[in-house]
C-alpha atoms as an extended CHARMM CRD file, in Angstrom:
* protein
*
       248  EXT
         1         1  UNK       CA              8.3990000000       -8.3150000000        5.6530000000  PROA      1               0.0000000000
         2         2  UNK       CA              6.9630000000       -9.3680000000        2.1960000000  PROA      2               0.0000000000
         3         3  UNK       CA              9.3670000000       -7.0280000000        0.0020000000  PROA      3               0.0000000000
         4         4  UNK       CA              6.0750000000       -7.6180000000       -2.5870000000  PROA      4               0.0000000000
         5         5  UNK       CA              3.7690000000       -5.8680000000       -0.2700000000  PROA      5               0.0000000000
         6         6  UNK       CA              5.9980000000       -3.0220000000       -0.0810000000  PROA      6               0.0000000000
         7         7  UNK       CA              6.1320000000       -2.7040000000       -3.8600000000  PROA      7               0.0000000000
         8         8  UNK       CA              2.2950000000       -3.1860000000       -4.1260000000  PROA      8               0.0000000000
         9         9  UNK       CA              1.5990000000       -0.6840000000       -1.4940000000  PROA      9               0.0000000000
        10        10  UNK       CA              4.1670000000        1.9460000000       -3.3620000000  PROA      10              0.0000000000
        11        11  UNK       CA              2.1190000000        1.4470000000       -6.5990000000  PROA      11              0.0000000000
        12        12  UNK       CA             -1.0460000000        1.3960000000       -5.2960000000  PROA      12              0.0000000000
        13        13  UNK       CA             -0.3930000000        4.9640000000       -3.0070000000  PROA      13              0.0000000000
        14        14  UNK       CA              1.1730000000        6.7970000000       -6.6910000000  PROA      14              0.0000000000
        15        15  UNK       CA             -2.1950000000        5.8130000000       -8.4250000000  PROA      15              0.0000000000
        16        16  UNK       CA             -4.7140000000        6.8020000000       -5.5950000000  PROA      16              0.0000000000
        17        17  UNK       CA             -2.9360000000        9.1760000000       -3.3560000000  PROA      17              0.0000000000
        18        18  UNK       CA             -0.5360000000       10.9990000000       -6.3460000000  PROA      18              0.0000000000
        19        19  UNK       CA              2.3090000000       12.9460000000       -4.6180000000  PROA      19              0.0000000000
        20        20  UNK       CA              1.4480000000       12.2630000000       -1.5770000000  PROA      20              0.0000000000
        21        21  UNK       CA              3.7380000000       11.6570000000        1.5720000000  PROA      21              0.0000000000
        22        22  UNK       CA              4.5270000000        8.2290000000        2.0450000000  PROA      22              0.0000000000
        23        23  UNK       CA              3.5810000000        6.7150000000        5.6020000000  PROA      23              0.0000000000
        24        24  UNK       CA              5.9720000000        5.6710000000        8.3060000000  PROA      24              0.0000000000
        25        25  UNK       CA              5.7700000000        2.5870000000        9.5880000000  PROA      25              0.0000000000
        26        26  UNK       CA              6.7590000000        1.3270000000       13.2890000000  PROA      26              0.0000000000
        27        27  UNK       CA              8.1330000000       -1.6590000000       15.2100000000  PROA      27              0.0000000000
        28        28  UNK       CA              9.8830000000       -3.0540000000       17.8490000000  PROA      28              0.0000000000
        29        29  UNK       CA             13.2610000000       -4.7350000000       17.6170000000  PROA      29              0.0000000000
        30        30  UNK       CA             16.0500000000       -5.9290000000       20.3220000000  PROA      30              0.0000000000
        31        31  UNK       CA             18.3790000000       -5.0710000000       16.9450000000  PROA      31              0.0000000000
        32        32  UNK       CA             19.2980000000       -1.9450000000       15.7640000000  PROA      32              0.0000000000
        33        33  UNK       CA             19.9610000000       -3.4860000000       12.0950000000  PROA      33              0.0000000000
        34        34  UNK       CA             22.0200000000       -0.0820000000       10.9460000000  PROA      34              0.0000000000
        35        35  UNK       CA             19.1290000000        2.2570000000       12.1110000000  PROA      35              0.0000000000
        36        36  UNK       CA             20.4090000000        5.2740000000       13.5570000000  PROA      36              0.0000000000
        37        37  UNK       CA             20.0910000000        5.1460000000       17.5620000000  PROA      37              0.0000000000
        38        38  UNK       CA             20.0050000000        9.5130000000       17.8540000000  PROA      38              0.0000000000
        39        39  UNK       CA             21.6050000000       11.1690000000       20.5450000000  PROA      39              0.0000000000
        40        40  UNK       CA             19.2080000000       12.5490000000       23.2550000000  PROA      40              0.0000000000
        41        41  UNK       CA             17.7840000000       16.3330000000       22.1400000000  PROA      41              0.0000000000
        42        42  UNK       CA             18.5230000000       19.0540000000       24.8400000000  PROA      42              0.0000000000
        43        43  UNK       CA             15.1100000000       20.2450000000       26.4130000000  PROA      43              0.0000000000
        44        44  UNK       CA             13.5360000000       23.2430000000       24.5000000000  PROA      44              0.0000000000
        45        45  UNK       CA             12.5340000000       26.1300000000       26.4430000000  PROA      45              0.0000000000
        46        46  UNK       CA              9.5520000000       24.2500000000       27.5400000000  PROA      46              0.0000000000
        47        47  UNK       CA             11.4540000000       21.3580000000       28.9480000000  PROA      47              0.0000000000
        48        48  UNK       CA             10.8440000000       18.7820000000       26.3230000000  PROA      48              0.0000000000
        49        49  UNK       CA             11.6080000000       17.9420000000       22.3450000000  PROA      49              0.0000000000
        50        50  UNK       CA              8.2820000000       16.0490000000       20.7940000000  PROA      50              0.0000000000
        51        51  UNK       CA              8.3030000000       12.7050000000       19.2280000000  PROA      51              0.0000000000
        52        52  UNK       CA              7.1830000000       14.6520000000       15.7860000000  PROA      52              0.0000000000
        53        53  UNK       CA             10.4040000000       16.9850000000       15.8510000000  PROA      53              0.0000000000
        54        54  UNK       CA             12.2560000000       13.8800000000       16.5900000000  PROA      54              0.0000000000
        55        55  UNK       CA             11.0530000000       11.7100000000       13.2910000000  PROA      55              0.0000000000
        56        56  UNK       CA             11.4340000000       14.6100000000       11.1950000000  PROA      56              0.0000000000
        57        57  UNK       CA             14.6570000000       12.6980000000        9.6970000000  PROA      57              0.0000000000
        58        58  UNK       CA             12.1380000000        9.9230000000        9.2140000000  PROA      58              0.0000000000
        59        59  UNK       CA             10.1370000000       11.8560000000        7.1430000000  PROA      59              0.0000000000
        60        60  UNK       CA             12.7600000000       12.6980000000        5.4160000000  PROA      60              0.0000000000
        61        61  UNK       CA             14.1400000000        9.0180000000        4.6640000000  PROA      61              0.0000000000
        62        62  UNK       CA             16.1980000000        8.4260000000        7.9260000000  PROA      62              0.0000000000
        63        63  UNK       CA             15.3150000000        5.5660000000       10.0330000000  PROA      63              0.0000000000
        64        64  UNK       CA             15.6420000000        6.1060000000       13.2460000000  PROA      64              0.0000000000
        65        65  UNK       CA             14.9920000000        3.9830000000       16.6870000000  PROA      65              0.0000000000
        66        66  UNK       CA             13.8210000000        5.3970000000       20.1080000000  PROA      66              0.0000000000
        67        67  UNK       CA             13.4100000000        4.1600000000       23.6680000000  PROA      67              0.0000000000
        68        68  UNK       CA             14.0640000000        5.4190000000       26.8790000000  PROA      68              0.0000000000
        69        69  UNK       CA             17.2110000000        6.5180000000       26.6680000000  PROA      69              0.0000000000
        70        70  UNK       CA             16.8230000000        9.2080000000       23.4840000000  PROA      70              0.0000000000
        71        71  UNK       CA             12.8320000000       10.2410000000       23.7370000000  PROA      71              0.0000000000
        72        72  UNK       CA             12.9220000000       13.7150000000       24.4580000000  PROA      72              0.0000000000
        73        73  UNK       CA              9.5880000000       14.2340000000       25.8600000000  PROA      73              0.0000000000
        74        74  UNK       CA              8.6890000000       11.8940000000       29.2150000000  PROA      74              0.0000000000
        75        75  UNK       CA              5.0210000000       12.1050000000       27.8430000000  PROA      75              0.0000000000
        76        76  UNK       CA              6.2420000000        9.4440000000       25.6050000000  PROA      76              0.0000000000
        77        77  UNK       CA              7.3130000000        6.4560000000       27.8820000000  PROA      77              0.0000000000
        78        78  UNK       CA              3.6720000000        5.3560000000       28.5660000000  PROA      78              0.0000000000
        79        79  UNK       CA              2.2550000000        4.9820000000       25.1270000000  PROA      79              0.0000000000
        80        80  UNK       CA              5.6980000000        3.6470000000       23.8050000000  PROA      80              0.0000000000
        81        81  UNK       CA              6.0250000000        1.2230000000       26.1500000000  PROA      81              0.0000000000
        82        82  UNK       CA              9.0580000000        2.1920000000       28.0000000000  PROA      82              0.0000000000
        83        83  UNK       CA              7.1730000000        3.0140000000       31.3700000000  PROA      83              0.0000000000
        84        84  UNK       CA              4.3140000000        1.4690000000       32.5720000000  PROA      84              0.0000000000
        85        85  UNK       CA              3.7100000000        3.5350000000       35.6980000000  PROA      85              0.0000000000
        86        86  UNK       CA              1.7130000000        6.6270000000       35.6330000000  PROA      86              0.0000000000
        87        87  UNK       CA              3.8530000000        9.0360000000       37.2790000000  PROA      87              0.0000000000
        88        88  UNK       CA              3.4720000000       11.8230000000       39.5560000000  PROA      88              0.0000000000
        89        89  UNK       CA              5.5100000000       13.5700000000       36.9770000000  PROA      89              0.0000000000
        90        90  UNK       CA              2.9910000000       12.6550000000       33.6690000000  PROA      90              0.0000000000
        91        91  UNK       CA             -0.0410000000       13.1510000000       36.4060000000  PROA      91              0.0000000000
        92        92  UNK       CA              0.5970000000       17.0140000000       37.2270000000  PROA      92              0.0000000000
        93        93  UNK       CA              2.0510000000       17.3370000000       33.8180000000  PROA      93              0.0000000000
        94        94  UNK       CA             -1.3260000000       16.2020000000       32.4180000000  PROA      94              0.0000000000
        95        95  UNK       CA             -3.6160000000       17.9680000000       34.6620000000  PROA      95              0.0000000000
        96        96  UNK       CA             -2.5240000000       20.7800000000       35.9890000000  PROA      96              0.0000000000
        97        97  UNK       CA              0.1210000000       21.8350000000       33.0780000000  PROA      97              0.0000000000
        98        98  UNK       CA             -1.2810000000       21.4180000000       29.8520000000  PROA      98              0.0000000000
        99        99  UNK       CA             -4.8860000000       20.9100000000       31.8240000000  PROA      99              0.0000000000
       100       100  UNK       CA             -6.3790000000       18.3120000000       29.3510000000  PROA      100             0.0000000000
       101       101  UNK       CA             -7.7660000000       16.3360000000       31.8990000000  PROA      101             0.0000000000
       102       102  UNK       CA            -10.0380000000       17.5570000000       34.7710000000  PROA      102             0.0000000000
       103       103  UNK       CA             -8.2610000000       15.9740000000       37.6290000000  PROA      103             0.0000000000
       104       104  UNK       CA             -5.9830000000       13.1630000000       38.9320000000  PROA      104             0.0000000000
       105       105  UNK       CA             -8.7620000000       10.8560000000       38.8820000000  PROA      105             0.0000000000
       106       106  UNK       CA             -9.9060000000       10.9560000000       35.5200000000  PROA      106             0.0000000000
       107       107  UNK       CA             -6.4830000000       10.5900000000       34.2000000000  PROA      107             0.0000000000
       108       108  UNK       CA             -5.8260000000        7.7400000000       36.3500000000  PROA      108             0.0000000000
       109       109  UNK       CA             -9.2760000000        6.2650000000       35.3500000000  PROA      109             0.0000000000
       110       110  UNK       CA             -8.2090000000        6.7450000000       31.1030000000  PROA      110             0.0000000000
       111       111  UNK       CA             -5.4000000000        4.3330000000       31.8610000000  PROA      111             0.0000000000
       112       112  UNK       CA             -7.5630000000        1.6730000000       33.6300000000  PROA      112             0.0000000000
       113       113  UNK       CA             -9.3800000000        1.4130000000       30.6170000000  PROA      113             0.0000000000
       114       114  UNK       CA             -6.4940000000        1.0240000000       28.3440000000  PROA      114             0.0000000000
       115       115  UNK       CA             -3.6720000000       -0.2330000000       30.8490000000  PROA      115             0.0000000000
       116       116  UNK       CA             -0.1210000000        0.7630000000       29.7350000000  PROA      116             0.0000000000
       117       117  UNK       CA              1.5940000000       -2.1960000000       28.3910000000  PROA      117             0.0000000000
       118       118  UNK       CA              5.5470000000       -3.3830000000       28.2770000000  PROA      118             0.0000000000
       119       119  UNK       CA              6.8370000000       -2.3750000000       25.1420000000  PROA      119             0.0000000000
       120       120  UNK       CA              7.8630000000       -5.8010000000       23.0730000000  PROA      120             0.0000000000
       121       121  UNK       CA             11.3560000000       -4.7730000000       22.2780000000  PROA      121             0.0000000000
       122       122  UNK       CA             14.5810000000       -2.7680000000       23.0900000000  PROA      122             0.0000000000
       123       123  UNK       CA             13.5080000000       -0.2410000000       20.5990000000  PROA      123             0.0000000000
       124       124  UNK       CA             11.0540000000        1.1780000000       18.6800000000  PROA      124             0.0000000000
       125       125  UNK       CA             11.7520000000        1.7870000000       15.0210000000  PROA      125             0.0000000000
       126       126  UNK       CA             10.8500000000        4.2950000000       12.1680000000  PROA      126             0.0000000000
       127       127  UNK       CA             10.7110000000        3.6220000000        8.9000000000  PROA      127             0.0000000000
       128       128  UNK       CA              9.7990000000        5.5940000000        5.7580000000  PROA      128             0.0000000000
       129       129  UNK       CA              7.9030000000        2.9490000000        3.7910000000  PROA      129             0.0000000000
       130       130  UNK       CA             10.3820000000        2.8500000000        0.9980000000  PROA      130             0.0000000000
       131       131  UNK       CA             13.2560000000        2.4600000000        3.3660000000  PROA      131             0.0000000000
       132       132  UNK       CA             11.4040000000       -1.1200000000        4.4720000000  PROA      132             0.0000000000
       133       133  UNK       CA             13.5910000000       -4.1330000000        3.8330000000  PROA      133             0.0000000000
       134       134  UNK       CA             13.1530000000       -7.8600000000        4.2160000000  PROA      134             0.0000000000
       135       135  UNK       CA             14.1830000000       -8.0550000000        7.9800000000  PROA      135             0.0000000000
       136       136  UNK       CA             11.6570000000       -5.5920000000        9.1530000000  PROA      136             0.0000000000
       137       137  UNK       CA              8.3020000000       -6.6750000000       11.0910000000  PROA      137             0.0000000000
       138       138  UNK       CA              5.8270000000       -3.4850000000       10.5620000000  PROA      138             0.0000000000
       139       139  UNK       CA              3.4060000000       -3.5380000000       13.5140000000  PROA      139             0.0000000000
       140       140  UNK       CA              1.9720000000       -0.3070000000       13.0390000000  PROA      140             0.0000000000
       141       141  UNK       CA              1.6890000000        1.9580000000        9.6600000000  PROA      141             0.0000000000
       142       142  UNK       CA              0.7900000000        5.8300000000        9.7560000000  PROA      142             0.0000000000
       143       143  UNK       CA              0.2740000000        8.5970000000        7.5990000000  PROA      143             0.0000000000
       144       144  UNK       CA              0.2010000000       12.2250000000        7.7500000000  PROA      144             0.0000000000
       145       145  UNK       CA             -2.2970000000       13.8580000000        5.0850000000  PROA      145             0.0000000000
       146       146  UNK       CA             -4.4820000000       17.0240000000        4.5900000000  PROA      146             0.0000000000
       147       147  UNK       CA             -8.2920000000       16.4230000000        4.6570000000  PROA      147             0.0000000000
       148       148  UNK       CA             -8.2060000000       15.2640000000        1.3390000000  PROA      148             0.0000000000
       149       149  UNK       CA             -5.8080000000       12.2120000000        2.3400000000  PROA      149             0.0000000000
       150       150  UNK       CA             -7.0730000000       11.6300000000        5.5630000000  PROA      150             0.0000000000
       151       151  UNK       CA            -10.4670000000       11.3090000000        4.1320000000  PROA      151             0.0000000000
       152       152  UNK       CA             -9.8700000000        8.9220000000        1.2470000000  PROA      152             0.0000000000
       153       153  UNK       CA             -8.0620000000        6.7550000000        4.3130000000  PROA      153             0.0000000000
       154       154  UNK       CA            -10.6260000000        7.0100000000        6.5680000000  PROA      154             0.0000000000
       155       155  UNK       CA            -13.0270000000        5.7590000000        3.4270000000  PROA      155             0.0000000000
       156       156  UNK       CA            -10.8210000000        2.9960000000        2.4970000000  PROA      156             0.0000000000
       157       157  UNK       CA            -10.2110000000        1.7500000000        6.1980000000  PROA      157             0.0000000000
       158       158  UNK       CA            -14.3200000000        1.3890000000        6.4650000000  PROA      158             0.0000000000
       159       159  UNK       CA            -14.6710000000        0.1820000000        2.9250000000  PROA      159             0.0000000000
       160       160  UNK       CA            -14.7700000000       -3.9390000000        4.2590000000  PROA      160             0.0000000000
       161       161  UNK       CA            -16.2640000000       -3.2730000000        7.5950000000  PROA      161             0.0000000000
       162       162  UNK       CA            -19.6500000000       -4.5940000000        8.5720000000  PROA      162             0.0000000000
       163       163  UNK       CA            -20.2490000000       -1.5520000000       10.9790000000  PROA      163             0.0000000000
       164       164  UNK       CA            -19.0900000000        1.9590000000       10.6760000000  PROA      164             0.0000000000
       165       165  UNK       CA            -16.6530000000        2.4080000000       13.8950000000  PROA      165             0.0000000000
       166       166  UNK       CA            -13.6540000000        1.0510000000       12.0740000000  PROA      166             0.0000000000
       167       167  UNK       CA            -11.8230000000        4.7370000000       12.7820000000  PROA      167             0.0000000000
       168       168  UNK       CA            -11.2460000000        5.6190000000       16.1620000000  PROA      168             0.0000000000
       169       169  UNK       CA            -10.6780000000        9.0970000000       17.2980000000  PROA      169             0.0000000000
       170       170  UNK       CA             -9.7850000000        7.9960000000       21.3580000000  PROA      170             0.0000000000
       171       171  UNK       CA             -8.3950000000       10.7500000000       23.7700000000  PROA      171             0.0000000000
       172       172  UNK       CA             -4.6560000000       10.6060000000       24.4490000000  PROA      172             0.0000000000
       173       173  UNK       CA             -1.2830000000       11.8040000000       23.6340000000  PROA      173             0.0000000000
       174       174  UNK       CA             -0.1170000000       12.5430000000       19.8330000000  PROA      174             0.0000000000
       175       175  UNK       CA              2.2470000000        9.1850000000       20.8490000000  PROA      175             0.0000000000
       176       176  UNK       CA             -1.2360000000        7.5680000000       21.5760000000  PROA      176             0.0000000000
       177       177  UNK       CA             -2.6150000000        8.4060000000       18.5610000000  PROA      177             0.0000000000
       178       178  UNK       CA              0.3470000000        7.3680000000       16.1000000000  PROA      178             0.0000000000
       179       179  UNK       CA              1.3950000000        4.1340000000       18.4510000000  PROA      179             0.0000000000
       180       180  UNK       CA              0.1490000000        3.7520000000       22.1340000000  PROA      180             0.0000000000
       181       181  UNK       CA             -4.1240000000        3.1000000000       20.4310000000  PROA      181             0.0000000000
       182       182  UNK       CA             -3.2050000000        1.6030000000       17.1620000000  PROA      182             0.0000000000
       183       183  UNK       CA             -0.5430000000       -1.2920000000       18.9560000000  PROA      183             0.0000000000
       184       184  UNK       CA             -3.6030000000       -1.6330000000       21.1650000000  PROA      184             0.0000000000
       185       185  UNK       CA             -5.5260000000       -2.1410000000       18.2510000000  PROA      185             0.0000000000
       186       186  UNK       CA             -3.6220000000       -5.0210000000       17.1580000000  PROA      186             0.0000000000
       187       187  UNK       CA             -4.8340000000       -7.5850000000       20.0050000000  PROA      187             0.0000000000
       188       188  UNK       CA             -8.5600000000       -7.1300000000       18.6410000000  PROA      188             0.0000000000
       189       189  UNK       CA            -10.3520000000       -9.1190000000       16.3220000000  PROA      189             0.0000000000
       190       190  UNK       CA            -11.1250000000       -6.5680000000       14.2860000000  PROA      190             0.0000000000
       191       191  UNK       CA             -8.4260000000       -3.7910000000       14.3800000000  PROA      191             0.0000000000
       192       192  UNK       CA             -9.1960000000       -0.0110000000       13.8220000000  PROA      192             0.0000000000
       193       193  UNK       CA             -7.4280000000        2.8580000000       12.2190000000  PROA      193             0.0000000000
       194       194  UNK       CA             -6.9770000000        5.7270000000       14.9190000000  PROA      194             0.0000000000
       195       195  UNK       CA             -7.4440000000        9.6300000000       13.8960000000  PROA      195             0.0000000000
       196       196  UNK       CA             -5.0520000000       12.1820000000       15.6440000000  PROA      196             0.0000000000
       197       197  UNK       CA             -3.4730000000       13.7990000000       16.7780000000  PROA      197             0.0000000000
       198       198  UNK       CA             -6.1890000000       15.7120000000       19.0320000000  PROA      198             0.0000000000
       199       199  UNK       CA             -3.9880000000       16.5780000000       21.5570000000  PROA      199             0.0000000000
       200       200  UNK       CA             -3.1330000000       20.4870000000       21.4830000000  PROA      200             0.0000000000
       201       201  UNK       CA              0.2200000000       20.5880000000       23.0050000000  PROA      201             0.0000000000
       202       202  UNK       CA              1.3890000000       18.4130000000       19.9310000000  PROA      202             0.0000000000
       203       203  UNK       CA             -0.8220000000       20.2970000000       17.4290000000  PROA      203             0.0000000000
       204       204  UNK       CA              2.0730000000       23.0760000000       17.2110000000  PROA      204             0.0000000000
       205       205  UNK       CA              3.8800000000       20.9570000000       15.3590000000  PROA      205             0.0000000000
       206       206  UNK       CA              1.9740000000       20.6560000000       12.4380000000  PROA      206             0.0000000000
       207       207  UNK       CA              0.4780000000       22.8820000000        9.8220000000  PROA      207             0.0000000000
       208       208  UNK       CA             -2.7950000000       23.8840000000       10.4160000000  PROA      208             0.0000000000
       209       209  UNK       CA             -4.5990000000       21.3840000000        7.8700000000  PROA      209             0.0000000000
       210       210  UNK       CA             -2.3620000000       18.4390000000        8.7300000000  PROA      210             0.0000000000
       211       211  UNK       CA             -3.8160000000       15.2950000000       10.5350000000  PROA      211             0.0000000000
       212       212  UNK       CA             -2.4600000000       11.5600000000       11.0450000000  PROA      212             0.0000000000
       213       213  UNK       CA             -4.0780000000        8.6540000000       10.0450000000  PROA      213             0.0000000000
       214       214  UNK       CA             -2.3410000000        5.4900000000       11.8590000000  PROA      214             0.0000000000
       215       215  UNK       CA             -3.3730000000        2.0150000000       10.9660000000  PROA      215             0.0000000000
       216       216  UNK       CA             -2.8370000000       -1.9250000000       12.7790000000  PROA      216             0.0000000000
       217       217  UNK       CA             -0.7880000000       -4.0870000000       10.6220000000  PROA      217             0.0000000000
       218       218  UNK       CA             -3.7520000000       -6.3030000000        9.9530000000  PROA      218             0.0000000000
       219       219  UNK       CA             -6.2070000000       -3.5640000000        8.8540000000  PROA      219             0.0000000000
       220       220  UNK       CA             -3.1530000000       -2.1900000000        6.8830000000  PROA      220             0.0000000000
       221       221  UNK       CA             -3.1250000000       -5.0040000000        4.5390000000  PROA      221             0.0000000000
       222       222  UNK       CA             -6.9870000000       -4.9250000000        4.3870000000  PROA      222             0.0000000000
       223       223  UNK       CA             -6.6270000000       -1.5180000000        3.1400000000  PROA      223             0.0000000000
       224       224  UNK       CA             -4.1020000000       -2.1410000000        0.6240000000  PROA      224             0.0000000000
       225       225  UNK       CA             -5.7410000000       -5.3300000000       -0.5010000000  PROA      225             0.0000000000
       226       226  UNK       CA             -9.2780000000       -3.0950000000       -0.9000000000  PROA      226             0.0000000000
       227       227  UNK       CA             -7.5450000000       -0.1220000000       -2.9520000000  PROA      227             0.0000000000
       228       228  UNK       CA             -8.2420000000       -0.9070000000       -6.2700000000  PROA      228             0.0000000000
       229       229  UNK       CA            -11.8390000000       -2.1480000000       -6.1000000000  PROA      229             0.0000000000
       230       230  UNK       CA            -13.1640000000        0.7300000000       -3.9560000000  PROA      230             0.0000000000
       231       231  UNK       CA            -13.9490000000        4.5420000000       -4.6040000000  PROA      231             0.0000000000
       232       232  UNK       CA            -10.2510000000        5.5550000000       -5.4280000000  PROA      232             0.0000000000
       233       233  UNK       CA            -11.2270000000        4.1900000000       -8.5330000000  PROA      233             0.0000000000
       234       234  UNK       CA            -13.8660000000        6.5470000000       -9.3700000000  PROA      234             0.0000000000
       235       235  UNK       CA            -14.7440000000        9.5020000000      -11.4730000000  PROA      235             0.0000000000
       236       236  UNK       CA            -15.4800000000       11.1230000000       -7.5370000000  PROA      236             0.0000000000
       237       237  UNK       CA            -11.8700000000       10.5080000000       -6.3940000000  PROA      237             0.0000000000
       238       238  UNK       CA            -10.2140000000       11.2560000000       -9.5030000000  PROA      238             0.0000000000
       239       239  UNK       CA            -11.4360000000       14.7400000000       -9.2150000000  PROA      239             0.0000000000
       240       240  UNK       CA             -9.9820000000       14.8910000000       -5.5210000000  PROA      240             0.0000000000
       241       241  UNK       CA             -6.8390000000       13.9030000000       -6.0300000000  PROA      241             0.0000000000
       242       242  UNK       CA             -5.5360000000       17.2840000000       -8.1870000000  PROA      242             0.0000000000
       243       243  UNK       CA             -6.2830000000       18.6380000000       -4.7110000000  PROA      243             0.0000000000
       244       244  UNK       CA             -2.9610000000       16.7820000000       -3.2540000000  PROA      244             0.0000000000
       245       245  UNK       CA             -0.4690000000       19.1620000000       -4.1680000000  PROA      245             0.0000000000
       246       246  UNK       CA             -2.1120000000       22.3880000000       -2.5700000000  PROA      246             0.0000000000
       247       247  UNK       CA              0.1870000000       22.7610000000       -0.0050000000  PROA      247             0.0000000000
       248       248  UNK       CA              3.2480000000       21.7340000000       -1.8400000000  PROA      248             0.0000000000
């Protein structure tokens, strides 16, 4: 990537978004590049470890890749790429588990209308923003934020757009929402930002007031390239911003 862009976006998130948590971004790669591959996590008493308790280290400045072989949750090989089939597994998971969906068919009818797709690469990479260097290919960028955040994103990501659908709040997985949607997203010609995660066997991983906010490449850099000239520039937004550090 454009090591510029990277300094740019760093910049331009201190002035507008002041002490807030930097966004991760995501990609595939048939390289590891010295990202750490993690070791499988042992099932939890429920059977699974999330993809959110797995990019903690992420958060945290550790970039880590994923595919098949360290995911801890099987409700993560669809919207990642590394299955394609909807399983018998996913199917009674879905429906008769976590009963999110009414039956069988309706599941099976979500995924006609977004197919699952091959993912691109061996694996799929995390990166805190500031850990980005020159080799990497960002495909996907998201953020976690309280209302505050999420709002000025979901403002900035509809600042340029001639209608106002440009954020996307589909049903799916918390893997959907962060990846599966917004990689989706990037084979339109006009590529929208994608709200989440709804899904409320992932919402016990965050705090209460915590939301993502996960964004195409291509509407990523529209975003940036909008930041100064829009409302975060206001007397409005400068009184918002105090409100970052609440739950720090």
């Amino acid at each position: 990537m454009n090591i510029e862009i990277k300094e740019r976006f760093m910049e331009a998130w201190e002035k507008h978004f002041t002490g807030s948590e930097l966004p991760i971004a995501c990609f595939y790669s048939n390289e590891l590049n010295n990202v750490e591959f993690p070791n499988a996590p042992k099932p939890n008493r429920k059977g699974y470890t999330c993809i959110f308790a797995q990019i903690t280290p992420v958060r945290k400045g550790c970039a880590c890749a994923f595919n098949k072989e360290n995911l801890g949750c099987f409700g993560s090989y669809l919207p990642f790429g590394f299955d394609t089939e909807v399983t018998e597994e996913v199917k009674n998971y879905v429906c008769n588990v976590e009963r999110v969906k009414k039956s069988y068919a309706h599941l099976e009818s979500m995924y006609e209308h977004r197919p699952p797709k091959q993912a691109p690469g061996k694996y799929l990479v995390f990166k805190r923003w500031d850990t980005l260097e020159e080799q990497d290919n960002p495909q996907v960028v998201f953020f976690f934020g309280n209302p505050d955040v999420i709002t000025g994103l979901h403002g900035l990501a509809n600042f340029d757009s001639m209608t106002p659908y440009d954020v996307i709040a589909p049903f799916g997985t918390g893997c959907d929402s962060i990846l599966g949607f917004p990689m989706n997203e990037l084979e339109s010609e006009q590529p929208k930002a994608v709200l989440g995660p709804l899904d409320p066997s992932v919402r016990i991983y965050f705090k209460p007031n915590i939301s993502t906010f996960s964004v195409p490449w291509p509407k990523f850099l529209s975003m940036l390239e909008n930041m100064d000239e829009s409302f975060l520039s206001t007397d409005s937004w400068s009184k918002i911003k105090p409100r970052f550090f609440r739950d720090k």
